[in-house]
N, C-alpha and C positions, 0 to 999 in steps of 0.2 A: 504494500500500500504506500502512495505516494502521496503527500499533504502538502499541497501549493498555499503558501498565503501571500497574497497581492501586496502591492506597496498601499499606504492608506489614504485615502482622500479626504480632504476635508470638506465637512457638508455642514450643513444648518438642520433642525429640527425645533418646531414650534410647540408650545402648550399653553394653552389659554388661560390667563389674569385668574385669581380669585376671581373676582366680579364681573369676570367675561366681559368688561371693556374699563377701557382708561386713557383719560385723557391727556394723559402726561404722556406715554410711548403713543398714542392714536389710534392700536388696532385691538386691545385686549390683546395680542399675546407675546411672547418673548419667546426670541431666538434664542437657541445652544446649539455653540461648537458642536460638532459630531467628527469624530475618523471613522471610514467604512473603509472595507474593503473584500475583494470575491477570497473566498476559500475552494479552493479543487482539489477533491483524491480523484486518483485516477490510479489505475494498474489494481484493483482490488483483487484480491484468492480467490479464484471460485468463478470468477465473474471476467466477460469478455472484456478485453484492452482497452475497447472503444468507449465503452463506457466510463463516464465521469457525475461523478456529483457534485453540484455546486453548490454552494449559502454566501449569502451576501449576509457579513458582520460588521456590526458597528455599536460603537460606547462612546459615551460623551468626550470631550476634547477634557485632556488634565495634561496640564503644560510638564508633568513630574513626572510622568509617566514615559519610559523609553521603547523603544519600536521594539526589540526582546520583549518585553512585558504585555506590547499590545499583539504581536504575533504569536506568544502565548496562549492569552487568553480565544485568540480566533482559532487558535488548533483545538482548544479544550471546545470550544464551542460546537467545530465540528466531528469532533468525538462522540460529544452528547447526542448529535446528529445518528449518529452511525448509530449507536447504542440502542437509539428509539427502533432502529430499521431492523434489529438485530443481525448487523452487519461488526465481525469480529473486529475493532480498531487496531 
């Protein structure tokens, strides 16, 4: 089994105000950082070459947070993936 994790990109994700609007930011709701990025195994036991599994991962931006930690966590993620498939990680 092979486990690709992409380089991460940076994205936005919104959640709306307590009071679902405000007139100080104008729309009810606030942006957060985000990194995504794809994860691919590919070469699975059992299973033809051609096939691949994708998940697209992402957690909010933490400036203390180093790309080891955030490629970590996108592997563990698609572990749990796999685990759910009962596909052996």
């Amino acid at each position: 089994m092979k486990i690709n994790v992409g380089f991460p990109e940076v994205g936005m994700r919104f959640i709306a105000d307590k009071d679902g609007f405000s007139t100080e930011r104008g729309f009810g709701f606030t942006a957060i950082k985000i990194l995504k990025c794809d994860v691919v195994v590919s070469e699975l036991d059992g299973i033809s070459r051609s096939v691949e599994i994708r998940s697209r991962y992402s957690e909010d931006y933490d400036p203390d947070t180093s790309f080891s930690d955030f490629e970590k966590r996108a592997n563990e993620h698609i572990l749990s993936i796999l685990a759910e498939m009962n596909i052996p990680g």
